[in-house]
KOLROGU-459880 format. One record per residue: residue in one letter; z, y, x of N, C-alpha, C in turn. Coordinates in pm, whole numbers, padded with zeros to 5 digits, always signed. Each point is the difference from the previous one (the first is absolute). Example, Ala and Ser with C-alpha at 12.3 -4.5 7.8 and 13.67 -1.06 7.14 Angstrom:
BEGIN
a+00780-00569+01319+00000+00119-00089+00000+00120+00090;s-00072+00105-00035+00006+00119+00082+00073+00109-00077;
***
This chain:
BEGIN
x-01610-02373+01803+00095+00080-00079+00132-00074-00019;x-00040-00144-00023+00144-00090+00019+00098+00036+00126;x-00091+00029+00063+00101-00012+00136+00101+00134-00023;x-00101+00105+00022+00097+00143-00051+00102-00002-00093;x-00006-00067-00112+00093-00027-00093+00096-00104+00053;x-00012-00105+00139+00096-00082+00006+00115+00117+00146;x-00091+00084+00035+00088+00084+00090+00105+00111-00078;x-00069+00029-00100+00081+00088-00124+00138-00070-00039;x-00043-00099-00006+00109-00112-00049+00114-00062+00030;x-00005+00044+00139+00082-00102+00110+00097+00064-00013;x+00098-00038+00072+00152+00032+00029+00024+00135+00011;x-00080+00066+00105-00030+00132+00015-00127+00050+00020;x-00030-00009-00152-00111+00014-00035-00010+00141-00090;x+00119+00004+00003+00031+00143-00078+00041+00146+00078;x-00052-00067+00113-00032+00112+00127-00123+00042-00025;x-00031-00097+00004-00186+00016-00001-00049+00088-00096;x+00071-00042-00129-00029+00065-00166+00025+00161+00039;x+00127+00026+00061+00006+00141-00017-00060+00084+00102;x-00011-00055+00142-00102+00035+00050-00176+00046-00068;x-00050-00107-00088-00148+00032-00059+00027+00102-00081;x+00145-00040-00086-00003+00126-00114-00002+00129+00072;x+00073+00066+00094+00024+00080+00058-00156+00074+00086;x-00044-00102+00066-00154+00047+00030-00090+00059-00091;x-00010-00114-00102-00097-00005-00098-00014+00124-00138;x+00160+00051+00037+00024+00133-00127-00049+00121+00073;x+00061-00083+00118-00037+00194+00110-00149+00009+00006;x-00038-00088+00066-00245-00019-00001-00024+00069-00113;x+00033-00066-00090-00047+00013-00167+00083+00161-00059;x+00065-00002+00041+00107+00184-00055-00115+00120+00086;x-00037-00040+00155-00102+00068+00100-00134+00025-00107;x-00037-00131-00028-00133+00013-00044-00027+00054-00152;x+00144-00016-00066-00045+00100-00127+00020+00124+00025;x+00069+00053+00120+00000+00131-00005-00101+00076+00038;x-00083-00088+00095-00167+00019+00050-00048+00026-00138;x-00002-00092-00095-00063+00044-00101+00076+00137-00136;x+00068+00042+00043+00068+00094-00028+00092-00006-00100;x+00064-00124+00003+00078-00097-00117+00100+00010+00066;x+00182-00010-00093+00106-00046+00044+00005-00104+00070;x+00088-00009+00160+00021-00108+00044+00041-00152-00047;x+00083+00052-00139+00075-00094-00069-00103-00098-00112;x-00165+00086+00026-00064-00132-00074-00083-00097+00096;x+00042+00038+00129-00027-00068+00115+00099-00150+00012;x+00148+00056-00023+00081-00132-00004+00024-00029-00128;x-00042+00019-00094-00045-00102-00128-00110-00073+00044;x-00112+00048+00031-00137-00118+00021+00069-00091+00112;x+00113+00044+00073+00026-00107+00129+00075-00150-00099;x+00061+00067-00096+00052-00121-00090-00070-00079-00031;x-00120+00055-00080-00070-00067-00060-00100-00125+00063;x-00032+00053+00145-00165-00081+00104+00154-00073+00027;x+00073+00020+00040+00120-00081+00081+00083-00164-00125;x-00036+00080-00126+00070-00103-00089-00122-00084-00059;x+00090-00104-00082-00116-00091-00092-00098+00054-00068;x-00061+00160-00050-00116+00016-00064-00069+00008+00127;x+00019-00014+00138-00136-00034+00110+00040-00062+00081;x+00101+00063+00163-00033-00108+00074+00113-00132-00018;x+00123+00039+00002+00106-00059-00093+00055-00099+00112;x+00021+00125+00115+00088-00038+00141+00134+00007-00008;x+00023+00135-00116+00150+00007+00049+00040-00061-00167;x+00139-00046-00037+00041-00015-00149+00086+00069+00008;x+00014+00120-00123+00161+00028-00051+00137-00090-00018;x+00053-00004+00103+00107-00091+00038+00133+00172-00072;x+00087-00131-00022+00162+00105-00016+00017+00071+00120;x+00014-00024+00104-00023+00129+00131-00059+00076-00060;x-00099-00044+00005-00104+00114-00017+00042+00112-00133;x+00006-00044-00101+00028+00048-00146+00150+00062+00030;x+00096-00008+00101+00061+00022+00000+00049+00153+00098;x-00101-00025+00121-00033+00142+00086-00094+00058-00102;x-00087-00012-00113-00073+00101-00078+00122+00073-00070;x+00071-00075-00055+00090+00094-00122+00085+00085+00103;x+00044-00026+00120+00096+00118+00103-00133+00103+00012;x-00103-00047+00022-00129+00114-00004-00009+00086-00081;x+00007-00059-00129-00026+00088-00137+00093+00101-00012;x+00153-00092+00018+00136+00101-00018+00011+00120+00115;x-00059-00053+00132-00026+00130+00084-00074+00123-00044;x-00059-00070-00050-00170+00113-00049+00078+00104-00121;x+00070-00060-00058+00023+00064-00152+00129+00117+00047;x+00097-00135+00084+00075+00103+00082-00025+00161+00038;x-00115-00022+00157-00052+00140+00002-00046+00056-00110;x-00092-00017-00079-00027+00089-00138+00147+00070-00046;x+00067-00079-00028+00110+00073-00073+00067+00106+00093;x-00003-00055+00124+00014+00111+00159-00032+00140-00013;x-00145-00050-00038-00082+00132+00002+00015+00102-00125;x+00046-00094-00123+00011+00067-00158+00039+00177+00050;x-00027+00048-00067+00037+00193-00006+00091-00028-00126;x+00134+00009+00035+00071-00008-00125+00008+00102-00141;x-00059+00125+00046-00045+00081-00083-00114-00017-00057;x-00099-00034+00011-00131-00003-00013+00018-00156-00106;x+00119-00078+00028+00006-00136-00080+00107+00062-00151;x+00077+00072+00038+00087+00073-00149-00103+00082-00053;x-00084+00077+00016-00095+00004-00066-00117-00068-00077;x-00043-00095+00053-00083-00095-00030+00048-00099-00082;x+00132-00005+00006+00090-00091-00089-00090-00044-00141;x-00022+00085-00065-00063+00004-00099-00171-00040-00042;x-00049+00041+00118-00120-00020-00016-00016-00153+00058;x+00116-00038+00105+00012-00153+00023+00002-00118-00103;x+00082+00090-00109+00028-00118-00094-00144-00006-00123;x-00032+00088-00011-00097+00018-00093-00148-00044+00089;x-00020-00042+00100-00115-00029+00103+00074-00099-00051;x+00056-00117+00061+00067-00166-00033-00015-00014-00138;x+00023+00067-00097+00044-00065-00132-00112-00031-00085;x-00129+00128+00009-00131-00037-00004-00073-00069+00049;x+00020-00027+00155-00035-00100+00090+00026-00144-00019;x+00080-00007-00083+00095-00136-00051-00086-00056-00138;x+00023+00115-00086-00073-00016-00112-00152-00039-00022;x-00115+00045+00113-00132-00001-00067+00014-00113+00093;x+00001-00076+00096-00045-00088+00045+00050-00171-00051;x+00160+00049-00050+00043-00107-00088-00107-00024-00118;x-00075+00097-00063-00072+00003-00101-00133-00053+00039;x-00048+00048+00106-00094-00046+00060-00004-00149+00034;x+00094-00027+00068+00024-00167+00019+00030-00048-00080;x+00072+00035-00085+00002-00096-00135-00127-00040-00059;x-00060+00102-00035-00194+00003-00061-00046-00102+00036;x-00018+00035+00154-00072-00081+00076-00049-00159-00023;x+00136-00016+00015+00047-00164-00005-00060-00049-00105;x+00107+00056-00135-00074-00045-00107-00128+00022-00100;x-00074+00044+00021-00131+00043+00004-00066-00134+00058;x+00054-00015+00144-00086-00073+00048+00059-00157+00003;x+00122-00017-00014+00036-00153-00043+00084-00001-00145;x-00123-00001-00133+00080+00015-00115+00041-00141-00077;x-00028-00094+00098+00018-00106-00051+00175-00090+00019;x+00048-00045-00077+00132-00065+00025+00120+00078-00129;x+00123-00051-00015+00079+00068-00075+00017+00171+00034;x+00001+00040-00145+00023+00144+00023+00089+00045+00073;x+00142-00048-00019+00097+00094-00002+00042-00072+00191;x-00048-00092+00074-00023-00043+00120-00058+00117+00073;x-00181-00005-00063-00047+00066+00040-00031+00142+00041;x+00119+00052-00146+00010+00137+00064+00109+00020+00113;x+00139-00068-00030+00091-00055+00138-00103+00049+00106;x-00090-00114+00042-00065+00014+00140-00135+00095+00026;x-00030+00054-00100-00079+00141-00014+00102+00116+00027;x+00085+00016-00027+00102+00092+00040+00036-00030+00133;x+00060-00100+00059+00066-00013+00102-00126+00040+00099;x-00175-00020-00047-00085+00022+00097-00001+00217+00015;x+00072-00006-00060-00017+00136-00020+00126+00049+00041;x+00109-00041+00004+00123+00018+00114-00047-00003+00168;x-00047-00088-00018-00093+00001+00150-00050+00104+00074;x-00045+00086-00097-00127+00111+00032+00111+00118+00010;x+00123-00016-00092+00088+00118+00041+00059+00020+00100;x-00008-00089+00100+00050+00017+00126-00048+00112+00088;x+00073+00044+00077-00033+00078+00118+00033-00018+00127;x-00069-00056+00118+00055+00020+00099-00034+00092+00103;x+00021+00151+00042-00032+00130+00076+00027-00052+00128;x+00059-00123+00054-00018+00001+00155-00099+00034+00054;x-00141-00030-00077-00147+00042+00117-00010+00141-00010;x+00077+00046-00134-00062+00128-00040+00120+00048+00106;x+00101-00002+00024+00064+00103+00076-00066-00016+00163;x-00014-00158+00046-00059+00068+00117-00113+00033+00001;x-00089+00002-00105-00121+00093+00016+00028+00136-00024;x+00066+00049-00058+00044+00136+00013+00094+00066+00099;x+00052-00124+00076+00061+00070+00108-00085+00008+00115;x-00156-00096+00017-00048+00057+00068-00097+00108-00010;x-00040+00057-00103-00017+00097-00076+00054+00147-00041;x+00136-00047+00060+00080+00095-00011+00065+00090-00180;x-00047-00112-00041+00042+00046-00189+00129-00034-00037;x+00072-00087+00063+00126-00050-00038+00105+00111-00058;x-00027+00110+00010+00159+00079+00035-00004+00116-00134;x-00151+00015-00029-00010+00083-00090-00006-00025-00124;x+00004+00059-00077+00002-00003-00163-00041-00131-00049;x-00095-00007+00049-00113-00141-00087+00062-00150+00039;x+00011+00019+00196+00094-00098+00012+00132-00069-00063;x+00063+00131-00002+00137-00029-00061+00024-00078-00120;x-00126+00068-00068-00027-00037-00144-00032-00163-00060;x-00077-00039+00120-00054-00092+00016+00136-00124+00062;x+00081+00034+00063+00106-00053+00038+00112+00005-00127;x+00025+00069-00057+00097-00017-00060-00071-00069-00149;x-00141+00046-00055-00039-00076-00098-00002-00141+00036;x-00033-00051+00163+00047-00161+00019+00134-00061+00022;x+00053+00086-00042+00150-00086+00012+00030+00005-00142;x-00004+00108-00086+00001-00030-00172-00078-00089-00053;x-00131+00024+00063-00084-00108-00048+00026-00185+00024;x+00101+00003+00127+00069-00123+00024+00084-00080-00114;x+00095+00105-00005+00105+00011-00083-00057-00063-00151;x-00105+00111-00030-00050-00039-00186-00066-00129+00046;x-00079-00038+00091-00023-00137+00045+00085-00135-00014;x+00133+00028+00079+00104-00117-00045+00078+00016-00131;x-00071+00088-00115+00099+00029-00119-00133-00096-00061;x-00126+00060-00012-00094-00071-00108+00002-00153+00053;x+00004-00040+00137-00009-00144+00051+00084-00067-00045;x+00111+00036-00004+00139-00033-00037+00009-00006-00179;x-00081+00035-00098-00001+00020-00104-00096-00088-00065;x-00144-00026+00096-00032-00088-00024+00034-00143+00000;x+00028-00002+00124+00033-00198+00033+00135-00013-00104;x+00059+00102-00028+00147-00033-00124-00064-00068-00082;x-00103+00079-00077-00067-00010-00132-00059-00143+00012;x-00096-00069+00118-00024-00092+00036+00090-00135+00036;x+00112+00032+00002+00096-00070-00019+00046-00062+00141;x-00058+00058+00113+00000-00025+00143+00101+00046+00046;x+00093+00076-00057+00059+00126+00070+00171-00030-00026;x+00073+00020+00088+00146-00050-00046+00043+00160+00001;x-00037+00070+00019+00038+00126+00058-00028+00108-00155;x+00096+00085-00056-00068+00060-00109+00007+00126+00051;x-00107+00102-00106-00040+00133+00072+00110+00066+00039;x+00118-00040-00125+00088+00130+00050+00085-00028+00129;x-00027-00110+00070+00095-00026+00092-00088+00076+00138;x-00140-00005-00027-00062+00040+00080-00020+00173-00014;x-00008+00053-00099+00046+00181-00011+00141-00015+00061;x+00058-00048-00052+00188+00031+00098-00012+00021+00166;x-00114-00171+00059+00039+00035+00122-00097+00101+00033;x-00110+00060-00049-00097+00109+00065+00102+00138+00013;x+00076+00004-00106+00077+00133-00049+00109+00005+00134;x+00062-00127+00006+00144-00031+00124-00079+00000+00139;x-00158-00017+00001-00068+00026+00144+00002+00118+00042;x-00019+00125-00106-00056+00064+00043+00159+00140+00022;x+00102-00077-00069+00165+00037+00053+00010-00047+00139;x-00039-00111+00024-00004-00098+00124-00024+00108+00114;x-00107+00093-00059-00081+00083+00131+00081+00145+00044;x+00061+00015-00159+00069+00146+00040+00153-00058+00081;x+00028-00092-00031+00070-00033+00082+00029-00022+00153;x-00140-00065+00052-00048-00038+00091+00006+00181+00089;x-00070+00060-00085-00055+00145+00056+00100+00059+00008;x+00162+00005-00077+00138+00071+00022+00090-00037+00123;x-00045-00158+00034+00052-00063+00099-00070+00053+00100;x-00126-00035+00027-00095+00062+00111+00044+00150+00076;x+00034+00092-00111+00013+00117+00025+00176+00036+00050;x+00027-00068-00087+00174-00022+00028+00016-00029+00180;x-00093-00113+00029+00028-00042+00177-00069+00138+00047;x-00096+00049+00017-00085+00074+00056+00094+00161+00002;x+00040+00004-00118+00086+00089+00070+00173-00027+00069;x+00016-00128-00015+00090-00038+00086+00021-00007+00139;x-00181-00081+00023-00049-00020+00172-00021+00155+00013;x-00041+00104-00022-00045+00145+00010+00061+00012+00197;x-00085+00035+00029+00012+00052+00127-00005-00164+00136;x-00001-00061-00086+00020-00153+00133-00150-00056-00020;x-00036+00015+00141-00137-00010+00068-00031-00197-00002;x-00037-00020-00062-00019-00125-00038-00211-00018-00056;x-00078+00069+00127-00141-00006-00032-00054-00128-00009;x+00035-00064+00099-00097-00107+00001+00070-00125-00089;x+00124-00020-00044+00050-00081-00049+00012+00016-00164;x-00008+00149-00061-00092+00030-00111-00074-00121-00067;x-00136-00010+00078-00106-00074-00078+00063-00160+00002;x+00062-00009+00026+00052-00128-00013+00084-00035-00090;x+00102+00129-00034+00082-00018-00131-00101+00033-00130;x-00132+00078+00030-00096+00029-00094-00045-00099-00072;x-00025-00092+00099-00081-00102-00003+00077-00121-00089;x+00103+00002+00036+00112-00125-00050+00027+00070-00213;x-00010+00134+00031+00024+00082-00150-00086-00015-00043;x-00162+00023+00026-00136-00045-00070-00005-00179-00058;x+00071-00070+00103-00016-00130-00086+00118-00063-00099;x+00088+00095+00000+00143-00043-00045-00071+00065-00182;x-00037+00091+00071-00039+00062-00144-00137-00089-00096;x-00095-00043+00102-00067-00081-00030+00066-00147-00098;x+00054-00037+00090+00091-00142-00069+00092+00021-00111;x+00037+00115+00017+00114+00027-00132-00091+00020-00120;x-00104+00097-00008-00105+00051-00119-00045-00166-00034;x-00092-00089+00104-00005-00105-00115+00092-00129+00005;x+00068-00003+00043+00141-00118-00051+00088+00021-00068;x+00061+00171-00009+00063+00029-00126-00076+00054-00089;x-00087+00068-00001-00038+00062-00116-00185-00023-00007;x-00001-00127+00016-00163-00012+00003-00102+00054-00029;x+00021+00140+00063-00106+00076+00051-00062-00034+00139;x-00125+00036+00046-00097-00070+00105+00112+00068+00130;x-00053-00068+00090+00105+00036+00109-00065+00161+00051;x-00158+00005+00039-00043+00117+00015+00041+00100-00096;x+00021-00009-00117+00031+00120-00029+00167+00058+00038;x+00100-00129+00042+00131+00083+00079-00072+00047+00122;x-00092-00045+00054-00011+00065+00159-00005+00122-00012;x-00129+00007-00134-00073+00146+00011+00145+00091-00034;x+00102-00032-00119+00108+00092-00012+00083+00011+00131;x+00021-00108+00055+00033+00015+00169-00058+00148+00042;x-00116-00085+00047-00078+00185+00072-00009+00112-00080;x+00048+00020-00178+00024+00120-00029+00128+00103+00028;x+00118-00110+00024+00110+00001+00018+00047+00022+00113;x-00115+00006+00116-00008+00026+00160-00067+00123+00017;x-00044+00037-00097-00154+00132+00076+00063+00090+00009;x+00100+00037-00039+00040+00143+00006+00078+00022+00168;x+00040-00126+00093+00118-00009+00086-00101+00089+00142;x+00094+00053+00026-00064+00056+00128-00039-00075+00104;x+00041-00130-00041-00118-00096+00139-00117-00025-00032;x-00025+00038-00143-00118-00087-00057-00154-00001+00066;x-00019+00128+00092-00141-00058+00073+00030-00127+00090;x+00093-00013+00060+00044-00093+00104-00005-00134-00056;x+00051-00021-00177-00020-00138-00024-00095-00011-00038;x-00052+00073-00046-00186+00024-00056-00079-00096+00108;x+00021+00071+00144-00094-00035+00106+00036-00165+00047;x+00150+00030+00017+00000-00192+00017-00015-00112-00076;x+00009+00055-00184-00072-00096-00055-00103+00001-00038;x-00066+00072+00012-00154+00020+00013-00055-00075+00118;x+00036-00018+00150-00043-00066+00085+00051-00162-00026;x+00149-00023-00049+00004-00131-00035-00087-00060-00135;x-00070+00043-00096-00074+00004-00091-00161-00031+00061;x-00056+00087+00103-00083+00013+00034-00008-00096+00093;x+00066-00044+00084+00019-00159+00107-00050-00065-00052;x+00108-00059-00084-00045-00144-00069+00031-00038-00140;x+00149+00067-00038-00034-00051-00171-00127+00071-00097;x-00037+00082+00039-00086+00054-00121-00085-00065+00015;x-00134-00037+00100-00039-00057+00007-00032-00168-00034;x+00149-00073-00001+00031-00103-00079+00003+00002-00149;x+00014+00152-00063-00015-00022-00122-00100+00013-00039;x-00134+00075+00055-00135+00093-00083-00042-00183+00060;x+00033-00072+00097-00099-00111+00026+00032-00101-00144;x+00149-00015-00039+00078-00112-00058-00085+00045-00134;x-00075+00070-00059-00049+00049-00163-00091-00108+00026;x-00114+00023+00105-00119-00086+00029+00041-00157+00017;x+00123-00017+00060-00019-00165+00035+00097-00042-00133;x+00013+00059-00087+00047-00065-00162-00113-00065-00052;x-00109+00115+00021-00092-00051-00069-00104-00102+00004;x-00060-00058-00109-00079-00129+00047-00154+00064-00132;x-00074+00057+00033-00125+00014-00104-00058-00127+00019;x-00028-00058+00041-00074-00156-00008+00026-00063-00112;x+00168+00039-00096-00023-00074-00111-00081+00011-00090;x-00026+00172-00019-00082+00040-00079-00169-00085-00022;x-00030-00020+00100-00137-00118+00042-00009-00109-00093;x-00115+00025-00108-00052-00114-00066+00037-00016-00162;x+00092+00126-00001+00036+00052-00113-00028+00123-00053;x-00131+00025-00093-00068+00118-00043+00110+00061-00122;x+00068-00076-00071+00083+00087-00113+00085+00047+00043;x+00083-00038+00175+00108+00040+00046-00026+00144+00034;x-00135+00005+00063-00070+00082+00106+00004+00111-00072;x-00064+00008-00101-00042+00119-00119+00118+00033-00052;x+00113-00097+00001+00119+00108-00071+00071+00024+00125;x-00039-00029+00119+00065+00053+00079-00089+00175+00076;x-00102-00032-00049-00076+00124+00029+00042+00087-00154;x+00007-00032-00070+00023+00114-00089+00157+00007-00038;x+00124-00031+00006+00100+00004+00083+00001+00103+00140;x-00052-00020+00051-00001+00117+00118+00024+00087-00022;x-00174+00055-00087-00021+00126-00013+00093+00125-00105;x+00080-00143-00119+00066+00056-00081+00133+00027+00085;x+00025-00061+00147+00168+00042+00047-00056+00113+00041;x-00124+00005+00047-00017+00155+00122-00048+00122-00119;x-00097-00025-00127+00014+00122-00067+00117+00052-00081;x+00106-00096-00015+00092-00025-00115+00130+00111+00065;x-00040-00023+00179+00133+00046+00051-00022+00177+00026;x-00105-00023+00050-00091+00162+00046+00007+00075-00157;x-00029+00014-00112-00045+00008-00114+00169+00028-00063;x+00084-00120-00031+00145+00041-00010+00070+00129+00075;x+00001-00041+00133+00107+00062+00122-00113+00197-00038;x-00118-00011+00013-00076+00121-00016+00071+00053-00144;x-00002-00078-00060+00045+00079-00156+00102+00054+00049;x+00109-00100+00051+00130+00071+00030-00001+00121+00049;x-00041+00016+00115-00019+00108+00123-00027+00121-00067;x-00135-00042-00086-00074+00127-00078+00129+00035-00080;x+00055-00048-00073+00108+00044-00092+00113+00096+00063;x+00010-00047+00121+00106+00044+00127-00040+00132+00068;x-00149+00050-00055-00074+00129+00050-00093-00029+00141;x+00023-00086+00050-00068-00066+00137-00162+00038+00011;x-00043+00057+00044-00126+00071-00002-00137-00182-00002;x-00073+00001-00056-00148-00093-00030+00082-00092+00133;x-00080+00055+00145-00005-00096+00090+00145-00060+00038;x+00110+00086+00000+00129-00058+00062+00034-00130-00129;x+00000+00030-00109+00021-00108-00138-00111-00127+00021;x-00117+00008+00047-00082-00104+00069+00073-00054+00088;x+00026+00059+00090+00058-00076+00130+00129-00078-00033;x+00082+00050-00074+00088-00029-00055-00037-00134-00059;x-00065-00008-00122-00054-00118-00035-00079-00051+00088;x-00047+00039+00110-00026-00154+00085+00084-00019+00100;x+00127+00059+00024+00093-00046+00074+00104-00094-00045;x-00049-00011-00150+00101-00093-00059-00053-00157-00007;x-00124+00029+00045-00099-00145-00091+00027-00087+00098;x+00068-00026+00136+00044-00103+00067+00127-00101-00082;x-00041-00108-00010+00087-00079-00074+00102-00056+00122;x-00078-00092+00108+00111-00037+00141+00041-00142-00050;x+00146-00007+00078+00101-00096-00036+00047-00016-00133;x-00009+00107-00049+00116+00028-00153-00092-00084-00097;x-00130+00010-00038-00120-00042-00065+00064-00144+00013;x-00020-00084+00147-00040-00098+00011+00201-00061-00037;x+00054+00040+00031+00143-00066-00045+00031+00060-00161;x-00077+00020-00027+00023+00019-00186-00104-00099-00027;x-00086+00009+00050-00104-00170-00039+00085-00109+00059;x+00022-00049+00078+00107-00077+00013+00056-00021-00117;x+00089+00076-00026+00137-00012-00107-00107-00030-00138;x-00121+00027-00010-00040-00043-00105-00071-00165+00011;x-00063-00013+00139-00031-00155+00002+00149-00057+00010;x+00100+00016+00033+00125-00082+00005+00051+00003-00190;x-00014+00081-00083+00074-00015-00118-00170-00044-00077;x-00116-00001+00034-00093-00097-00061-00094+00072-00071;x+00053+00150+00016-00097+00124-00068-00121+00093+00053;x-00014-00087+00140-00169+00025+00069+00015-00150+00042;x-00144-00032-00035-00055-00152-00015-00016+00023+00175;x-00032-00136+00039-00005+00004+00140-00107+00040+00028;x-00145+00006-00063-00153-00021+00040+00000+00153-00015;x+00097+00089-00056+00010+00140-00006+00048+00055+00107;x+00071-00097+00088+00105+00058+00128-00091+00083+00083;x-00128-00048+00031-00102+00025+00122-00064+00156-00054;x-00051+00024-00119-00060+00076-00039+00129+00159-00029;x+00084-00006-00002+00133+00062+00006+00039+00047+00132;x-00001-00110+00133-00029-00015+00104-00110+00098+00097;x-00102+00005-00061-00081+00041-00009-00030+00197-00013;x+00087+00008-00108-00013+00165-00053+00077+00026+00065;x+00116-00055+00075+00124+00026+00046-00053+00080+00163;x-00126-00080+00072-00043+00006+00132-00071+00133-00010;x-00137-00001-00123-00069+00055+00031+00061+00147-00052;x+00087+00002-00067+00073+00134-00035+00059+00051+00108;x+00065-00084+00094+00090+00028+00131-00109+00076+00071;x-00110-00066+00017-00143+00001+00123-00059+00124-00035;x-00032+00043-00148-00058+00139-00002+00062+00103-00023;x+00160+00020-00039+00068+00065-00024-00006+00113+00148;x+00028+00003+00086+00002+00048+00136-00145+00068-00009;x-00112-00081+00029-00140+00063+00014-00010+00117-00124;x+00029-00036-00129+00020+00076-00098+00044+00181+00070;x+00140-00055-00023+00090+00073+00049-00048+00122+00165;x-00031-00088+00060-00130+00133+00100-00067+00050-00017;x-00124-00092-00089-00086+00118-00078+00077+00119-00067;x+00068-00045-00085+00069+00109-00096+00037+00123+00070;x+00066+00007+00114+00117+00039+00063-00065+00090+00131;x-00119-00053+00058-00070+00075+00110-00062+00094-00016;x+00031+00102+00063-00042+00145+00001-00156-00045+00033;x-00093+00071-00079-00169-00072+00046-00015+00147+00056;x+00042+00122-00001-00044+00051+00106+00046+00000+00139;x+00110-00010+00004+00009-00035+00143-00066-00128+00057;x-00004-00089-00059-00087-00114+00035-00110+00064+00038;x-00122+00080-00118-00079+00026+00027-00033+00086+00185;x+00115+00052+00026+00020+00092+00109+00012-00109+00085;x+00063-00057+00025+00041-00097+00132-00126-00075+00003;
***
């Protein structure tokens, strides 16, 4: 195994890496679909046998971490591609009220959790990092959920939409409570209201973006410029990316996704649909569903029974806390039993967002380190069943039954 790891390693050794990743998502995407599972929990398990919780050939190197996030921003991109801009001014409402409940019971939930189960140390510490464990749980990240619904074909309708736009509010109330905490904690140079200003000037940022967009488009009107399109597309999806979090530190995926809302309506839009869908489908996406798995390391968890148990009951409180919230919402929103289910389990993927809000709490000192793994932990297995979830929910069982 040394040896494999000293070929990984080498100079161009990072040929090699994206070569396995690239095999190893496609085998594994084949064989869950044999089992009648999204492809995309095929290249999560490729992360995982490929990173330190097994065989621990390839390491998350900055390359690497760095073709995942162009992955992610692709992925979110098309979603917003695909958005039905009508179907999202409607939902407007039921978006925000899905997020705001979604925000609420699981903050509550993670807060519990914690302290319940570590009541020992100063109070007013301890609730600090009982809360911040419960900022954690408010995260959302819908990348698996959109491409499981795009291969599913759910993306476009009601529930989708819903589900898309409650994760970008739900972002948003994410960097307001994160941002409110570490103040209070005294970590934070940044105060809330500076951070409401720039969410408020982001989201001017976009109508702007969208007056300009439209301003050229009917300028170019009539000049045949097909294939050179996706290339100015492409350069606008990341401009928008970089601007959302360097000026106004919002996540970069969520400018993409306003990117592709701000594109769907253009009469090329099957055309960029299809070429970034095939550049998505090559090779960055694949670099990202692998990059979740090779973060992770479960081996720490090993040899530690108090970690284990609050990391098993932690779990279960992110996955009922989110289904249970986001359902209230939905139900409130009129969403019939099963679509308000689905709903709440399309939200219960935590992703990247989870694990870089734990971060920001092991960096300001408000998740202990021996907590990192078990956090780590809810973060994977929420990613891993969210999708399988999400098929059950979502598959017609009589036509199954027929085929």
């Amino acid at each position: 195994m040394s040896f494999i790891r000293d070929i990984f390693g080498g100079d161009y050794g990072y040929l090699a890496t994206l070569a396995i990743i690239l095999l190893s998502t496609k085998v594994l995407g084949l064989a869950s679909r044999r089992v009648h599972m999204p492809a995309v929990v095929g290249a999560l398990l490729a992360g995982i046998i490929l990173g330190p919780s097994c065989l621990g050939v390839v390491e998350q190197t900055d390359f690497l971490t760095k073709l995942a996030e162009i992955g992610v921003i692709i992925l979110m991109f098309l979603s917003g591609l695909e958005t039905d801009l009508n179907e999202l001014k409607e939902n407007g409402v039921a978006s925000f009220i899905v997020a705001l409940i979604g925000v609420i019971v699981p903050l509550i939930g993670g807060t519990l959790t914690y302290y319940i189960m570590n009541p020992e140390g100063e109070m007013t510490v301890n609730v600090l990092k009982a809360i911040f464990v419960g900022v954690t749980l408010t995260a959302t990240s819908v990348s698996i959920t959109v491409e499981t619904l795009r291969e599913l074909g759910k993306l476009s309708g009601r529930m989708g939409t819903t589900i898309l736009g409650a994760a970008v509010i739900d972002d948003i109330m994410g960097i307001v409570v994160l941002t409110a905490i570490t103040s209070v904690g005294g970590e934070s140079d940044t105060s809330l209201s500076i951070v409401l200003l720039k969410i408020v000037l982001f989201f001017i940022f976009v109508l702007l973006a969208a007056v300009a967009v439209f301003t050229v488009k009917k300028l170019a009107h009539g000049i045949k410029m097909r294939r050179r399109i996706s290339i100015y597309v492409l350069a606008f999806c990341f401009i928008m990316s970089f601007c959302s979090e360097y000026f106004f530190g919002v996540a970069d995926i969520t400018g993409a996704y306003f990117a592709g809302v701000i594109l769907c309506t253009f009469g090329s839009k099957d055309y960029i649909d299809q070429r970034f869908d095939i550049l998505g489908y090559l090779f960055f996406s694949p670099m990202f569903f692998a990059s979740i798995g090779l973060k992770t390391n479960l081996t720490e968890l090993a040899g530690n029974p108090g970690i284990i148990l609050f990391a098993f009951v932690l779990l279960i409180v992110a996955i009922l806390t989110k289904i249970v919230g986001c359902g209230i919402g939905a139900k409130l929103c009129k969403f019939n039993n099963k679509d308000a289910l689905s709903i709440g389990v399309g939200m219960v993927s935590r992703g990247e967002v989870a694990l870089i809000v734990a971060q920001k709490g092991s960096e300001s000192g408000l998740i202990e380190s021996n907590m990192f793994p078990a956090i780590v932990l809810m973060v994977i297995v929420t990613t891993l069943i969210t999708p399988i979830m999400l098929k059950f929910m979502l598959t017609d069982k009589k036509k199954v039954s027929v085929q």
